[in-house]
N, C-alpha and C positions, 0 to 999 in steps of 0.2 A: 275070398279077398283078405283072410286073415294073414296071409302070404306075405301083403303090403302094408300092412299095421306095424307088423312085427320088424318090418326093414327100415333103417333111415334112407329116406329121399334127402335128391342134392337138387338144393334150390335152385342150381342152374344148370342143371342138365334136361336137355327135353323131352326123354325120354320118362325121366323120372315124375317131370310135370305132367304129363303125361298121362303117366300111370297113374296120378291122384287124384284127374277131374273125370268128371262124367262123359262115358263117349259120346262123341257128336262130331259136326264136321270140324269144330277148332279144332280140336286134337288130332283127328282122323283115324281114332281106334276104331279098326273093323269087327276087333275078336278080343275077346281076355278067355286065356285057358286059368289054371290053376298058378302057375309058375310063371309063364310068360305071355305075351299078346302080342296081336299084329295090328302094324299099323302103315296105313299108308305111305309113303314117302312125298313131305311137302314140294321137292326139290326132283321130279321123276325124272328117270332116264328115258323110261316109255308107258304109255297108260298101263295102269294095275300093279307099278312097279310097288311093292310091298316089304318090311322089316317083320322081321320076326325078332321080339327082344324078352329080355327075362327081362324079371320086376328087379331081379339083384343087380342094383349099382357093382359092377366091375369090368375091368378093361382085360381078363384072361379066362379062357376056358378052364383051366386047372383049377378054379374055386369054385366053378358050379358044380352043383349036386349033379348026381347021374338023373334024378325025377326030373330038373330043370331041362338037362342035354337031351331027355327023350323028347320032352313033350315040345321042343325046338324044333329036332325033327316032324313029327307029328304036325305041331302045325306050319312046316315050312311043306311038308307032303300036302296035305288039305290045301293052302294056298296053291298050290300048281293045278289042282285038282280045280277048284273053281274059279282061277284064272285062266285055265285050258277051256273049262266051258264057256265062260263069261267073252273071252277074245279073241281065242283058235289061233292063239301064237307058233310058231313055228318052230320054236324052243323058248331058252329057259335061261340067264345066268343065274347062277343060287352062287353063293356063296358068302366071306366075310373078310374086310380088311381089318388085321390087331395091327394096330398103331399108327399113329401119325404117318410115319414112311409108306408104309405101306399103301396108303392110301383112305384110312377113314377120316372120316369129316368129322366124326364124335368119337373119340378114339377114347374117352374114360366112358363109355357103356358100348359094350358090344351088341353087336345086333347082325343078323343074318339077311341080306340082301335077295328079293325073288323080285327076278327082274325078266318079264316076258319080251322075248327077241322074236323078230319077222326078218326075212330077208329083205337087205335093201333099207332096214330101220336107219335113222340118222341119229343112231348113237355117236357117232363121231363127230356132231354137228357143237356138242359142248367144246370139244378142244379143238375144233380150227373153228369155229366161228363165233363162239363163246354164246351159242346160241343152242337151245333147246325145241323142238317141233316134238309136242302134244298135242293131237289133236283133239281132246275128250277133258272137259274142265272136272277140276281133281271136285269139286260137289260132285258131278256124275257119277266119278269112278269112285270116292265115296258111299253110295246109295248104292251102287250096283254091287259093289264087294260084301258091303253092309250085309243086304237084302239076301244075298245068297251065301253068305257065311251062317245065318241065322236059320236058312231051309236046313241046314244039316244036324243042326240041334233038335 
């Protein structure tokens, strides 16, 4: 955690709040590596939908360290890994929007999106009906990502 001492946090970014309280379900940190952690997504697209974010406040890949870009990877891998066991999704979208346009919501901290897809999901249910269908209350999906991020340690 010396990672995070050494970095300023932005008092209003959530990611960065985040990063400086203790995990639990407020926050919804499932994992801290060295460099970055996962965390829930308050806002899911589908249950066990997941962020993969560095502790480094920035909005461009071209200024994280390579240690940071691996261990992103790494735990956006492990995330699939025990999101494939935890829910037998059908696939997967992983990936990231840089910038506002583009489409992120917190477009000054980047973050890596692992979002498990079934066929027939109502991901499309936000933009035509400005409605979301989860079936599994995020404490659940909390405590189950939690508890099985922890077996692999």
């Amino acid at each position: 955690m010396q990672y995070i001492s050494e970095h300023k946090s932005y008092e209003n970014c959530v990611f960065c709040v985040a990063a400086g309280l203790e995990d639990c379900l407020e926050n919804l940190v499932v994992h801290r590596g060295e460099y970055t952690f996962a965390i829930l997504n308050r806002y899911p697209y589908n249950n066990g939908h997941l962020m993969i974010v560095p502790y480094q406040h920035c909005d461009s890949l071209s200024v994280l360290a390579e240690s940071t870009l691996n261990e992103m990877m790494l735990l956006t891998t492990t995330a699939i890994k025990i999101l494939s066991e935890l829910y037998h999704p059908q696939g997967f979208n992983v990936g990231m929007n840089l910038g506002t346009v583009a489409g992120a919501g917190i477009a000054e901290h980047l973050h890596m999106h692992v979002v498990p897809r079934w066929g027939g999901d109502a991901s499309f249910m936000s933009v035509v009906g400005q409605t979301r269908v989860v079936p599994e209350d995020l404490s659940e999906s909390y405590q189950r990502i939690k508890t099985a991020w922890q077996k692999l340690a």
